[in-house]
C-alpha positions, 0 to 999 in steps of 0.5 A, spaced: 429 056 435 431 053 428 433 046 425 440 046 425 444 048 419 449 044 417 455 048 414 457 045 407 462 051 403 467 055 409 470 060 406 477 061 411 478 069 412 486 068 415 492 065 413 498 061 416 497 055 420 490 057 423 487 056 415 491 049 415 488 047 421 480 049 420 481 047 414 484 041 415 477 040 421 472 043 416 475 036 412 474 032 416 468 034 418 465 033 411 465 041 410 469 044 403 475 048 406 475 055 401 482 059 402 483 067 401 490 070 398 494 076 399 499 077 393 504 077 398 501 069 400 499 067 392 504 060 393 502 060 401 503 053 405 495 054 407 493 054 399 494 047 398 489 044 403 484 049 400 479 046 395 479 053 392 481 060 394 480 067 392 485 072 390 483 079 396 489 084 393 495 087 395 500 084 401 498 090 406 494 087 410 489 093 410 488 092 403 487 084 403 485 080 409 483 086 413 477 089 407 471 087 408 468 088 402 474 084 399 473 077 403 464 078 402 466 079 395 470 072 396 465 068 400 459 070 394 464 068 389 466 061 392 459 059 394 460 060 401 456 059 406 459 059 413 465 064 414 471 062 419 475 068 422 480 064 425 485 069 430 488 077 429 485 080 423 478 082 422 477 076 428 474 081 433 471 086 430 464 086 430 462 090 424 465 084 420 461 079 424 455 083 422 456 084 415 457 076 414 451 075 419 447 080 414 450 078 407 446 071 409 452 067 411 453 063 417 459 067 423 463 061 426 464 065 432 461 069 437 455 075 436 457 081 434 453 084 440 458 079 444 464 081 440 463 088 441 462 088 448 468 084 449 472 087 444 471 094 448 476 093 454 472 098 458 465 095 457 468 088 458 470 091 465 463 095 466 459 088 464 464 084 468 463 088 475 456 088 475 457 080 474 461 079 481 467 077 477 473 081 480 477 086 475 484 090 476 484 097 479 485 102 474 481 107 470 476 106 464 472 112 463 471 116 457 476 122 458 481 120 453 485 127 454 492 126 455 491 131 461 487 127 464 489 120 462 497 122 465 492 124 472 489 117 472 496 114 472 499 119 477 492 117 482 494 109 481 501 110 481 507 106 478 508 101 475 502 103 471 500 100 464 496 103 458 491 098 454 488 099 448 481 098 449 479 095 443 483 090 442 488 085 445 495 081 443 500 086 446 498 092 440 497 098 443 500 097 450 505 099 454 508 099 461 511 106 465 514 105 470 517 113 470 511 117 469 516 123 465 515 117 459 507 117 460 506 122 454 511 118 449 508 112 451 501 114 451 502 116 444 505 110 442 500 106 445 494 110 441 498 109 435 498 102 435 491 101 436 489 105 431 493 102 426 491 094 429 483 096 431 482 102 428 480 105 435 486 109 439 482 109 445 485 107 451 484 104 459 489 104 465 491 099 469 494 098 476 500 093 473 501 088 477 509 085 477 509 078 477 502 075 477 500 069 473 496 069 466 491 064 467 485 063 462 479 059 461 476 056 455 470 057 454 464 053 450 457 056 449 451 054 445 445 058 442 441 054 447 443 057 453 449 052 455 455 055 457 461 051 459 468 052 461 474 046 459 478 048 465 484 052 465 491 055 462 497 058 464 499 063 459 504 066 464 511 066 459 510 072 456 516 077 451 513 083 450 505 082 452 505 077 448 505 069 450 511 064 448 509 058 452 502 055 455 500 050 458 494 045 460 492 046 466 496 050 470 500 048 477 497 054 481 491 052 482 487 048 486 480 044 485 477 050 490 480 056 485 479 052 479 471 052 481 472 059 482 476 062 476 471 057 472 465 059 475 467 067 474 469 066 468 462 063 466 458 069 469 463 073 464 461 070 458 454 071 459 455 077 461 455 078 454 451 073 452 456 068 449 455 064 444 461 059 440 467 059 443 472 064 446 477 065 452 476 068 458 483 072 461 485 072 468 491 076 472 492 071 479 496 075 484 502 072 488 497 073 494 491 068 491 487 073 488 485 074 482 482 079 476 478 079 470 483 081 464 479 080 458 476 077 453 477 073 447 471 074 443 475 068 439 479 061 438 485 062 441 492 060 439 494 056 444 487 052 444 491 045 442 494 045 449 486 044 451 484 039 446 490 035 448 488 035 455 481 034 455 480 030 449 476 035 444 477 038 437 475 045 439 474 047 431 469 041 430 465 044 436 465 051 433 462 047 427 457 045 431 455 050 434 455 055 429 450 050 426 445 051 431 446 045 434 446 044 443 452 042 447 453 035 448 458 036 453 456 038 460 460 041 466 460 034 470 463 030 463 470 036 464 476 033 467 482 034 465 488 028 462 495 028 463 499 035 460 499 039 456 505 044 453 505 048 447 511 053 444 510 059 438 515 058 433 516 065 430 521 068 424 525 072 430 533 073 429 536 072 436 542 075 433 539 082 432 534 082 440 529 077 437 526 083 433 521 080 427 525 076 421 524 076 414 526 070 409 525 064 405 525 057 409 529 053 405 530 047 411 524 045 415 524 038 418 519 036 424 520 031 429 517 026 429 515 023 436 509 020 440 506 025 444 508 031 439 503 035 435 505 041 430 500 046 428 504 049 422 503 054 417 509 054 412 514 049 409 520 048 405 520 054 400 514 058 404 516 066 404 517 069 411 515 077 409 515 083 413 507 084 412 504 079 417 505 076 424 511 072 425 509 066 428 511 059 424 508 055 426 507 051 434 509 045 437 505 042 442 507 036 447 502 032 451 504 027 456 501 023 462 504 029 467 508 036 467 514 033 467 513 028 461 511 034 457 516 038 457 522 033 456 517 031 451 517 039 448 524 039 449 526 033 444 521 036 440 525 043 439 532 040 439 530 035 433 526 040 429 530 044 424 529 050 420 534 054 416 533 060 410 530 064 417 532 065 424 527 063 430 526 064 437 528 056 437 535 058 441 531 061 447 525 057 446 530 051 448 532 056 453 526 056 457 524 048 456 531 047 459 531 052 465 530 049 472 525 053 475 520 053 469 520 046 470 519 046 477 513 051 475 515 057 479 513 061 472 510 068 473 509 074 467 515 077 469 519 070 468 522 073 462 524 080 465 528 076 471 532 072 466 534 077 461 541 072 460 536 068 456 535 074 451 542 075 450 544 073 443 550 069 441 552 065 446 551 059 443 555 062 437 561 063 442 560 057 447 567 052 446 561 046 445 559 049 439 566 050 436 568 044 438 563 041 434 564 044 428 572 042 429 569 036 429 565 036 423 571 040 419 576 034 421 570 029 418 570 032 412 573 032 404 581 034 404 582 034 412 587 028 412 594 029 414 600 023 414 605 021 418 602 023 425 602 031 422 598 035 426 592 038 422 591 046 423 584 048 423 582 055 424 574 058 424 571 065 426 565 065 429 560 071 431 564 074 436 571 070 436 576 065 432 579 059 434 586 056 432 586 049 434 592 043 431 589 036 431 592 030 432 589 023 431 590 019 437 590 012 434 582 010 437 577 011 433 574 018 432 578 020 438 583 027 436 587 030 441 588 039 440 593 044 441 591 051 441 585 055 443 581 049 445 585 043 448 585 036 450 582 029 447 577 029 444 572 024 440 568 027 434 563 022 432 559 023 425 554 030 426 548 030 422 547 037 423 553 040 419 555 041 413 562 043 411 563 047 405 569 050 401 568 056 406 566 053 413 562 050 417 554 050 417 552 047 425 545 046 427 546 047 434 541 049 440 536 051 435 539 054 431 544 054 424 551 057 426 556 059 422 564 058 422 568 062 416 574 059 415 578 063 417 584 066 414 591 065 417 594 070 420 597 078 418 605 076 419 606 082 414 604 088 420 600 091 424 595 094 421 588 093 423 583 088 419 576 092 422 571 094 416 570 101 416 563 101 418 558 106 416 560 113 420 554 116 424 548 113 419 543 109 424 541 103 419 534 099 420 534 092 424 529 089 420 525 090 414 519 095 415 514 101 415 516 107 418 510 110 422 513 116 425 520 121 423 522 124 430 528 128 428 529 133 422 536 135 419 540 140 424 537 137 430 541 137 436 540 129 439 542 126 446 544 118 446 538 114 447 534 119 444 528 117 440 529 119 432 525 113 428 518 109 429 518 103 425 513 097 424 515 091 423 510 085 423 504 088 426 508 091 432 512 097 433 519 098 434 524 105 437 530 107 433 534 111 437 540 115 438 546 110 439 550 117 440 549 124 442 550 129 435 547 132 430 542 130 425 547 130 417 540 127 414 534 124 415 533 118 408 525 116 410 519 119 411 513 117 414 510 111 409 516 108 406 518 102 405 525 100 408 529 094 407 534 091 413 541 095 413 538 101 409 540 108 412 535 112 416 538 118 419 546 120 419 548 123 425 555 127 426 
């Protein structure tokens, strides 16, 4: 074995809050942090804690951070001497690890025989069978014919899920629970994986309703030492992806923490693990549980980990990439106190939490003992339609569950974000929410509580537009004399309150008259701001907005609705449309698929809001398209 090879220059090949936070343990590890940039990321957050950067190319994706050449290219010109692949991107592919490895660059991660392995959902389940680590039925054999595959599905029954086999994060998957959609859904799923992990391969597993996502972190050295640092439960999902984990989890005992942890080690030497990665498992209501995957990769939720173990995971992989052996053992690992982390994502709650584009123009952090936030943007940063949607992710840490999660949930009240909508209102949601706190969380939380996806309701609650009454009787211009009554009247998302108030004589207290009566005392809000037009709220994670609104139409009885746009399906979000499904005099039924469009690496339905037939189609497949412009327009 050869000396150690401490790392000096470190090229960072990603963006976002995983560059900030290698970069931030390169520094103080001694190691120069060195950055890469899109065109879309020139002025990015992440730039700023490199020593140096290096322009990659356009802002697809496919032709920056994706394209090998361009980041070899990156790593000679900044001298690099070791290359960090963070997560997502080219992360997982092994033809990357292989092309740094043989351009005499060190890979702070796993081999590439291990990645390929891994990343090959179909041999990662072959490797982990022969290992003794139990796997889900399914099917992963090598007949990809839609026919056979459709067969496979029928033989395990419904529900059955569709995996890509090569890759991870929620792309190219797919749950059908009516076979009849299995061929569209089938499609959608190749098509996805193709585009995330150029590889349309997939394999099919028995889906289970309502298991428990646990995983282990594991820690391997070139020497033959492999160590597992305990467990999360990553269990609170939307759309396969993780919302919410936490360190450890409440459903494990000592006996089936052993266990998992044991079998989770034989599946990283199935492989010959090297650096640090995660191994996946499904835990069924039953107790039984099932290898699911690896992660051949730091993951994102590994803060959590290092919170409760006392580790800097980062430094570690350092370490190891550098040749060094492991000074941890399995003995020194236990667990102390709790851990819980959120992903804060550009999602608008109003338009079903798809992704969100924007400019931050407010970003304020809370600031609390046990409270950590791994951020990858600030004020001004760009949200763009071309990369993942997450912002940045909250951690709490306390001495037990209880006082990590009232923690978080301080912490998610008090941070504020304006300039571009986030999932902060169902994330509050979840953290308020009793039977998570009582830690009865399956993958199905979600989907058993679909009122917390439901959007506006904030907007439309009596508190919110209390609170704004309030802000609005506290501003400039709102002073009557003479007991006079002050009118104000503020329309909402989805409704209009006419209140008349009235000063009682004690301090900050208003009796109302009108749509929300009674007596009431506004102290001074912080959280809004009233302007000439309203009132702007910050409540319950997100900016609400309160038009003044007009008086009254005492002229007639016309209606004042907006014409609206006919029969034209417009675009929810900005993105790129993959598939056309409809062409000009096609007949379509309510519901009927019309358009597939791709927004921030994951795809999305456009379907028939109405039976018709097809006027016009405005795209083609390729194209480019903003929030609100036409797609098809149905008569």
């Amino acid at each position: 074995m050869n000396e150690p090879r401490p790392i000096q220059r470190l090229l960072i090949a990603n963006r976002g809050e995983i560059a900030v936070r290698i970069a931030r343990a390169a520094r103080e590890a001694g190691i120069v942090p060195l950055g890469v940039y899109s065109d879309a990321d020139a002025q990015a957050y992440h730039l700023g804690f490199m020593d140096e950067a290096a322009r990659l190319g356009p802002a697809p994706a496919s032709e920056s951070y994706l394209s090998v050449e361009r980041l070899l290219e990156a790593a000679r010109a900044l001298r690099a001497d070791a290359l960090h692949p963070g997560y997502g991107f080219l992360s997982e592919r092994a033809p990357f690890a292989r092309a740094v490895e043989a351009a005499g660059i060190v890979f702070v991660g796993p081999p590439a025989d291990a990645i390929a392995a891994m990343g090959d959902k179909t041999e990662a389940k072959r490797r982990a069978r022969e290992h003794d680590v139990p796997v889900v039925p399914g099917y992963d054999g090598d007949d990809q014919s839609a026919e056979h595959l459709e067969r496979e599905a029928r033989g395990i029954g419904t529900p059955v899920l569709i995996k890509a086999s090569a890759g991870g994060g929620g792309r190219g998957m797919r749950v059908v629970t009516d076979l009849g959609e299995f061929d569209e859904a089938l499609e959608g799923a190749k098509r996805e994986a193709l585009a995330a992990f150029g590889d349309d391969r997939v394999l099919l597993e028995k889906y289970l309703v309502r298991p428990r996502h646990i995983e282990f972190q594991i820690l391997a050295d070139a020497h033959g030492n492999t160590i597992h640092l305990g467990e999360r439960e990553c269990s609170i999902q939307r759309r396969h992806q993780k919302i919410i984990e936490e360190a450890p989890s409440v459903a494990l005992t000592p006996e089936l923490r052993a266990r998992m942890g044991d079998a989770a080690i034989r599946a990283a030497r199935s492989v010959g693990y090297v650096n640090a990665g995660t191994v996946e498992f499904l835990l069924d209501e039953d107790g039984a549980f099932y290898f699911l995957e690896m992660n051949a990769r730091l993951q994102v939720e590994h803060p959590v980990t290092e919170l409760v173990h006392g580790v800097d995971l980062v430094r570690l992989q350092f370490q190891i990439a550098s040749g060094e052996r492991l000074h941890l053992k399995q003995s020194d690992v236990s667990a102390r106190g709790w851990a819980v982390e959120t992903r804060i994502n550009a999602e608008d709650p109003y338009n079903g939490y798809l992704p969100a584009s924007g400019t931050i123009t407010r970003w304020d952090p809370p600031h609390a003992d046990g409270l950590r936030l791994d951020s990858g943007v600030d004020v001004g940063s760009e949200v763009s339609i071309y990369y993942d949607s997450m912002l940045a992710k909250l951690i709490a840490h306390g001495p037990g569950r209880a006082a990590a999660i009232e923690r978080l949930t301080q912490g998610l009240e008090a941070l504020r974000i304006e300039g571009v909508r986030t999932n902060l209102p169902l994330l509050l949601r979840i953290a308020r929410d009793p039977v998570f706190r009582e830690g009865v969380t399956t993958t199905a939380f979600l989907t058993e509580r679909a009122e917390f996806l439901q959007t506006g309701a904030a907007a439309e609650s009596d508190d919110a537009f209390l609170a704004a009454i309030g802000a609005a009787l506290g501003g400039p211009g709102a002073w009557r004399v003479a007991g006079v009554g002050i009118p104000v009247a503020l329309r909402g998302a989805r409704r209009t309150v006419r209140v008349v108030a009235f000063r009682t004589g004690a301090s900050n207290e208003w009796r109302l008259e009108g749509d929300l009566a009674g007596t009431y005392r506004f102290a001074p809000n912080a959280r809004a701001a009233v302007g000439p037009s309203g009132v702007a709220l910050f409540h319950e994670g997100e900016v609400l907005l309160f038009e003044s609104a007009p008086p009254p139409n005492l002229m007639g009885t016309g209606s004042s609705s907006g014409a609206g746009r006919g029969g034209a399906i417009v675009s929810p979000m900005p993105g790129k449309i993959v598939k056309v499904a409809v062409k000009t005099g096609d007949s379509v039924a309510e519901r009927e698929l019309l358009i597939v469009m791709e927004a921030m690496k994951m795809e999305h339905r456009i379907e028939a809001t109405r039976s018709g037939t097809v006027k016009s189609v405005a795209v083609a497949p390729g194209a480019l398209v903003a929030s609100g412009a036409i797609l098809v327009e149905i008569e």
